[in-house]
C-alpha positions as CSV (number, residue, x, y, z in Angstrom):
1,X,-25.0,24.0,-16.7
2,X,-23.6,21.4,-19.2
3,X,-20.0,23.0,-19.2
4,X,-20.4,22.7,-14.8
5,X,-20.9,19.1,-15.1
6,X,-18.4,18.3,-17.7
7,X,-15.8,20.4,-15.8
8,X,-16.5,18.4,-12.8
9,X,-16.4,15.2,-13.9
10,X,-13.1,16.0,-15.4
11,X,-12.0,17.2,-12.1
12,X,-12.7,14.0,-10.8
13,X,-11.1,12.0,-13.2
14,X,-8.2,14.2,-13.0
15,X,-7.7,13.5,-9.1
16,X,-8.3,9.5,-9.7
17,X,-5.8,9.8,-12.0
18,X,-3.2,11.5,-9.8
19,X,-4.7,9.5,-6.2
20,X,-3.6,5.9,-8.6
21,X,0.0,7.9,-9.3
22,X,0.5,8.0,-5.7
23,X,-0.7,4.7,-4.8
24,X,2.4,3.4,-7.0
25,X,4.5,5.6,-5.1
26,X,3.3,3.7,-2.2
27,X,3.6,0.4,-3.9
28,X,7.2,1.3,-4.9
29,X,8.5,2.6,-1.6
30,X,6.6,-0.7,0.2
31,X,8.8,-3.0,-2.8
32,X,12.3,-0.5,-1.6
33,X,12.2,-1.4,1.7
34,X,11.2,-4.9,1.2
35,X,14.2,-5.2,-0.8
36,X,16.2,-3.0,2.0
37,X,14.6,-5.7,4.6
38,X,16.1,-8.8,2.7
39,X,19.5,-6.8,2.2
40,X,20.1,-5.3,5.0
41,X,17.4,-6.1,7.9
42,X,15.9,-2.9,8.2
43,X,13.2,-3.0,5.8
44,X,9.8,-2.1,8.8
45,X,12.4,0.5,10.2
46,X,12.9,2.4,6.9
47,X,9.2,2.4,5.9
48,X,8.1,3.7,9.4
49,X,10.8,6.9,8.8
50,X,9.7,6.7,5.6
51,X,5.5,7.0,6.5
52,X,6.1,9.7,9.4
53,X,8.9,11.9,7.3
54,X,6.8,14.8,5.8
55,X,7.4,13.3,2.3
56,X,5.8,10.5,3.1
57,X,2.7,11.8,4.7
58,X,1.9,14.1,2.0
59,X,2.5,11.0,-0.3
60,X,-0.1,9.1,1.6
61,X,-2.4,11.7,1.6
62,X,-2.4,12.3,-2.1
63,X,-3.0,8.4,-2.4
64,X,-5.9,8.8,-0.3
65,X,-4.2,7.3,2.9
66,X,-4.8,8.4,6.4
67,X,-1.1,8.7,7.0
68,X,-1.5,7.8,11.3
69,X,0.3,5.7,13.4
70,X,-2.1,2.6,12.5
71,X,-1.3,2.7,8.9
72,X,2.4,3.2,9.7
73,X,2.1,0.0,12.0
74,X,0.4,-1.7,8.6
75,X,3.2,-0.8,6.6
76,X,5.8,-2.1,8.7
77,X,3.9,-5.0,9.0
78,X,3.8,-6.0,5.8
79,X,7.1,-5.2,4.8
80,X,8.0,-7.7,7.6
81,X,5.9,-10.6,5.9
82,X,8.9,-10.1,2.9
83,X,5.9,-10.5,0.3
84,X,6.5,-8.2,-2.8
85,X,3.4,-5.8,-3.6
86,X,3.1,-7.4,-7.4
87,X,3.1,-10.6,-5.4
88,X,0.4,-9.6,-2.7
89,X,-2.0,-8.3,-5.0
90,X,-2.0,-11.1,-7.9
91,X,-5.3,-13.1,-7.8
92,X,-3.1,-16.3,-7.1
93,X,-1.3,-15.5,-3.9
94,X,-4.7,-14.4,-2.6
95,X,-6.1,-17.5,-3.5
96,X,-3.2,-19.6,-1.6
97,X,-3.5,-17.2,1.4
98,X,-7.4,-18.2,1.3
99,X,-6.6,-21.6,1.0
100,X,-4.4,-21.5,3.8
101,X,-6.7,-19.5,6.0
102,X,-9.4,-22.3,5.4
103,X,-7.5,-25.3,5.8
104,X,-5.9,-23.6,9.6
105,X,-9.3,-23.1,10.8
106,X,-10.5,-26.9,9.3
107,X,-7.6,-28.0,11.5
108,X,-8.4,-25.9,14.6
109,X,-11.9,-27.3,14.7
């Protein structure tokens, strides 16, 4: 019963492992086309083919992403904001976007 339990939780530390390696396929194909969206304007555009090309849902997947039509909508949202990944997810940029978020709705009140 021991070995079931050991084998299991090894499983499951197996597929966290490979669900984060996707997720950085994710984060790096968000960071091409924000790069392709400074360069050459197209950046929302190429992550949308990108998310619906069979490649990329089966990348989404593996990440443990629904890949539908809202999350491709997400994508190309954020790759329209222009803010890199390593960028969105330091603990300072969410701080300022906090910051920013409380001092609009100070204002609007």
């Amino acid at each position: 019963m021991s070995d079931f339990v050991d084998g299991t939780a090894f499983n499951f530390e197996q597929g966290q492992r490979s669900r984060k390696l996707f997720a950085a396929v994710v984060l790096a194909a968000l960071d091409d086309a924000i790069a392709d969206d400074k360069k050459y304007g197209n950046g929302p555009e190429q992550i949308a083919r990108w998310a619906r090309s069979r490649d990329g849902r089966e990348v989404l997947s593996c990440a443990g992403i629904d890949p539908n039509e809202r999350v491709v909508n997400g994508l190309m949202e954020f790759v329209g904001k222009g803010v890199r990944t390593s960028v969105a997810l330091s603990r300072e940029e969410s701080e300022r976007r906090n910051a920013a978020l409380l001092a609009e709705q100070a204002e609007a009140a």
